[in-house]
C-alpha positions as CSV (number, residue, x, y, z in Angstrom):
1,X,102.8,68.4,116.3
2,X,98.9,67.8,116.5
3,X,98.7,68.3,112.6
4,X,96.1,66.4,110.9
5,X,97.8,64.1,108.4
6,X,94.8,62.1,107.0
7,X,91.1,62.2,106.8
8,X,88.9,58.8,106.9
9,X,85.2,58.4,105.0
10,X,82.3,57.2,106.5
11,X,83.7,53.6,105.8
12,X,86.5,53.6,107.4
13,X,88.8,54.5,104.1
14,X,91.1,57.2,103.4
15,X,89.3,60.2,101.7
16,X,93.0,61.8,101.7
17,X,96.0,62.3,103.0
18,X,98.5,65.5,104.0
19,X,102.2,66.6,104.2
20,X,103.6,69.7,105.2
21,X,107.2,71.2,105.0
22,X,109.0,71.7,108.3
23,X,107.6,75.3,108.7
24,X,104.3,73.9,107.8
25,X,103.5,74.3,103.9
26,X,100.6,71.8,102.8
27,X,101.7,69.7,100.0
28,X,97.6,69.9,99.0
29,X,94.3,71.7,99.2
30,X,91.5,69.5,100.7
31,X,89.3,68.8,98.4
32,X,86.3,67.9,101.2
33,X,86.9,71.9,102.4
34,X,88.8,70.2,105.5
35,X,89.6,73.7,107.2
36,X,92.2,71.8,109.4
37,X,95.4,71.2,108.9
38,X,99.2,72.2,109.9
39,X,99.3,71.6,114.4
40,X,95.5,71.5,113.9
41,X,95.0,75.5,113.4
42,X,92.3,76.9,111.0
43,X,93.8,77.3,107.3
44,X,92.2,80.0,105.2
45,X,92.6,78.4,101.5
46,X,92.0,82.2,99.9
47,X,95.0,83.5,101.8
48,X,97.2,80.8,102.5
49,X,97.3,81.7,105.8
50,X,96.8,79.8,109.4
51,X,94.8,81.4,112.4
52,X,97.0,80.7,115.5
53,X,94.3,82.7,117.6
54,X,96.3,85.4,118.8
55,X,98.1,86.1,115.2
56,X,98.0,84.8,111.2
57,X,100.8,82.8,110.2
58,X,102.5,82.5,107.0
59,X,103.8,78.5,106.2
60,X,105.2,80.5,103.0
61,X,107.8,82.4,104.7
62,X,107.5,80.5,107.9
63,X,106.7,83.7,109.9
64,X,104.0,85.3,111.6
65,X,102.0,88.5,109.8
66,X,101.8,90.9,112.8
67,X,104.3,91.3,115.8
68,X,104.5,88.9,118.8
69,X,101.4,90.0,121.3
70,X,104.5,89.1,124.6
71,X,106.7,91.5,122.8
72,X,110.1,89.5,123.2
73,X,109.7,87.0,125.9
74,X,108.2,85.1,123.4
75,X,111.6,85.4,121.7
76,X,114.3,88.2,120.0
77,X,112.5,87.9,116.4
78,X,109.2,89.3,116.5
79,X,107.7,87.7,114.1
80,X,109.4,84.5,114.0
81,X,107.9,80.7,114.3
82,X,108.9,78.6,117.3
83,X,112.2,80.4,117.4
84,X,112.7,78.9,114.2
85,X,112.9,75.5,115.2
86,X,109.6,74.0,114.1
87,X,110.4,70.3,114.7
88,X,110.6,70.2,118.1
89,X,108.9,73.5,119.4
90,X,104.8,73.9,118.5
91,X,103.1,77.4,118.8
92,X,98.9,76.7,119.5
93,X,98.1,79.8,120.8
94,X,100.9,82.3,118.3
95,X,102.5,83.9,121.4
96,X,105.7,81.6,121.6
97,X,107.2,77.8,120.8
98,X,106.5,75.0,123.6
99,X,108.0,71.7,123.5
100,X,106.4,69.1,121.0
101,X,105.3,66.0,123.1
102,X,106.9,63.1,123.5
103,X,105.9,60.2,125.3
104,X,108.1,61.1,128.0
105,X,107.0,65.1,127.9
106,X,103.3,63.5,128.2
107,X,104.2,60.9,131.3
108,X,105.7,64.4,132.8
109,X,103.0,66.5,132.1
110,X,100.2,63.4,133.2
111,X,102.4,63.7,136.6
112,X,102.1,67.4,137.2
113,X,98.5,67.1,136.8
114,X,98.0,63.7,139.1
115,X,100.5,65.3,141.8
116,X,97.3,67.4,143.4
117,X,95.9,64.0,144.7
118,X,98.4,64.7,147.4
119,X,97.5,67.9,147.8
120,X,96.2,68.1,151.6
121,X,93.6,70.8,152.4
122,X,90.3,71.7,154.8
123,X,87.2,72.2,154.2
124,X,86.8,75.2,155.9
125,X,88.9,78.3,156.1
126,X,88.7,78.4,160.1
127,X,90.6,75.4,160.1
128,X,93.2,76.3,157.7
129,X,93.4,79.6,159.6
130,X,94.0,77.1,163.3
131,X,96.4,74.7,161.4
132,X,98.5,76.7,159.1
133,X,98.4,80.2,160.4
134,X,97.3,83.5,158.4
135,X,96.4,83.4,154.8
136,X,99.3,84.8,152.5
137,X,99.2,88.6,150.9
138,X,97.4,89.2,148.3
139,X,100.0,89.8,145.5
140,X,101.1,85.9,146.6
141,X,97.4,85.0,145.7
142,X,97.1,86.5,142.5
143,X,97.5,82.9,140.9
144,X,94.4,81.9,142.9
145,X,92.3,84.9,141.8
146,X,92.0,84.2,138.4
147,X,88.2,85.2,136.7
148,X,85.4,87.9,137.8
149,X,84.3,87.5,141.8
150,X,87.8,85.5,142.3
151,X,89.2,88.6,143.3
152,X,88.9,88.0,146.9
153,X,90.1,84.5,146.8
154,X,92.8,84.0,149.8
155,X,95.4,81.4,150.2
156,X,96.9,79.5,152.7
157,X,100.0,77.0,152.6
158,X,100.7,74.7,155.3
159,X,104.3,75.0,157.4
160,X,105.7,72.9,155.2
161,X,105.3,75.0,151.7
162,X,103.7,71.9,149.9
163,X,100.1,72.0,150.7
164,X,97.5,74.9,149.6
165,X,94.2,75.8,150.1
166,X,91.9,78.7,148.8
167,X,89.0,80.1,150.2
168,X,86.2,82.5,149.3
169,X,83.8,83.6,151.6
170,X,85.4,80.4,154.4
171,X,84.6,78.1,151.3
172,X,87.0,76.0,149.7
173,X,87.5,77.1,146.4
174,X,88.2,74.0,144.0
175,X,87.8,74.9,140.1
176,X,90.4,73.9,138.2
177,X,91.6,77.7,137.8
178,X,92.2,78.7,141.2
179,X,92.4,75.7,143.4
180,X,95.1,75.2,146.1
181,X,97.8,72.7,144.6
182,X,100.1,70.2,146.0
183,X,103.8,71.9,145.6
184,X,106.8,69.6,144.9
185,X,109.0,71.9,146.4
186,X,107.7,74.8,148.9
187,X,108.5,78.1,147.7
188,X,111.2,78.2,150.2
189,X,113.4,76.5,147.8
190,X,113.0,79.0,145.2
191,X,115.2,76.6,142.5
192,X,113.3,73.4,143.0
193,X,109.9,75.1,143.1
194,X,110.1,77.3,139.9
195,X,111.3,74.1,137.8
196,X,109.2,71.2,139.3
197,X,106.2,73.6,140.1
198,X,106.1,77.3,138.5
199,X,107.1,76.0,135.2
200,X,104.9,73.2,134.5
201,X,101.6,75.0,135.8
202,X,103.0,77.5,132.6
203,X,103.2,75.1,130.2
204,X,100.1,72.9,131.5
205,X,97.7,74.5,133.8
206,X,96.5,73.1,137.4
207,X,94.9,70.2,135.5
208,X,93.5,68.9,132.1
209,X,90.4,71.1,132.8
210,X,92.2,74.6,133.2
211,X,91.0,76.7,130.7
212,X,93.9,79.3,131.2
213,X,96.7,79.7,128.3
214,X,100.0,80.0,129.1
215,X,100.1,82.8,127.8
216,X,96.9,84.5,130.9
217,X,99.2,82.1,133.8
218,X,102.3,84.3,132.3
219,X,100.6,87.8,132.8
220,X,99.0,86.4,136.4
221,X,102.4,86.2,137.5
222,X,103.5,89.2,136.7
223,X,99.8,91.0,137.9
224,X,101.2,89.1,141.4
225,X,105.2,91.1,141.2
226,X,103.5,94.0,140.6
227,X,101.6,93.9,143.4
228,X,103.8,93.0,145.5
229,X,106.0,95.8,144.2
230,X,102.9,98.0,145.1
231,X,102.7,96.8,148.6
232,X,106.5,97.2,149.7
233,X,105.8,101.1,148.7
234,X,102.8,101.6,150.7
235,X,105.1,99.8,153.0
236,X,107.5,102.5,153.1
């Protein structure tokens, strides 16, 4: 859950301890003003209330004060925590519950990250260009555009669908934001790729260095459907 559960000294003892209720209620105020407590979020001792960044939550009630910032892909209840299953869902950013990990969830998640040392790419954009053929559209780049003067980021993907590269200005572009990325699956197989690829860069990022949320990879996507949508009408 990422809740802090104990506090050392500066001998090594324990200055004190925590519990909480399932939706989070401390059993105690820290008496060493240890702002830190329930999944690690900020708790403001006047209010009784815990700064989840985008909202305040309420441990009371187990709810959040304002309305969900997704609206209801984050869930049907507004306001709700976790989708009121706070043992195994965790909420760090108050737009909507992810799994808490386990040591599996964590071997999974190391795996999605490690999986782009396979990821096969040139250095230079002419090459990509000779190799794989023409970059893709620009609403299938969006993902690779993240961040002022990435806008004009392009991407290319080798025959195969697993391999990606991205390029600004013929330079290979390789910040953990908007680097290519080795797929599992190519986006051919539209099942295989949105479980073992799309999801996990939602939940985790490109690497242990993306600074992204999931809740800024969510709205990337849908910045790329819309412009795609915008394309097929100029299309027409």
């Amino acid at each position: 859950m990422g809740s802090v559960i104990a506090l050392s000294n500066d001998t090594g003892g324990i200055a004190e301890t925590y519990a909480y209720s399932p939706y989070g209620k401390v059993n105690q105020a820290s008496s060493v003003e240890n702002p830190y407590l329930f999944t690690g979020r900020r708790y403001d001792t006047e209010t009784g209330l815990s700064y989840y960044r985008a909202r305040y939550y309420d441990a009371e009630p187990g709810r959040f004060l304002q309305v969900d910032p997704i609206g209801y892909v984050g869930g049907i209840n507004l306001y709700g925590y976790c989708l009121n299953d706070p043992v195994n869902l965790v909420d760090p950013y108050g737009y909507w519950g992810l799994p808490v990990f386990t040591p599996t969830r964590f071997f999974i998640r190391e795996l999605h990250w490690r999986r782009n040392m396979a990821n096969n790419d040139y250095e230079n954009e002419a090459d990509a260009n000779a190799n794989w053929g023409d970059p893709l559209p620009t609403w299938q780049s969006t993902t690779h555009q993240i961040g002022k003067g990435n806008e004009n980021n392009v991407k290319y993907v080798s025959p195969d669908g697993r391999h990606e590269a991205v390029y600004w200005n013929g330079k290979l572009v390789t910040d953990p934001l908007n680097r290519g990325t080795f797929n599992v699956f190519g986006p051919d197989n539209t099942v295989g790729h949105g479980v073992f690829d799309v999801v996990p860069w939602i939940l985790w990022g490109n690497s242990q260095d993306d600074p992204s949320s999931p809740f800024g990879r969510i709205d990337t996507l849908f910045k790329g459907y819309e412009a795609k949508e915008q394309a097929t009408l100029c299309a027409k």
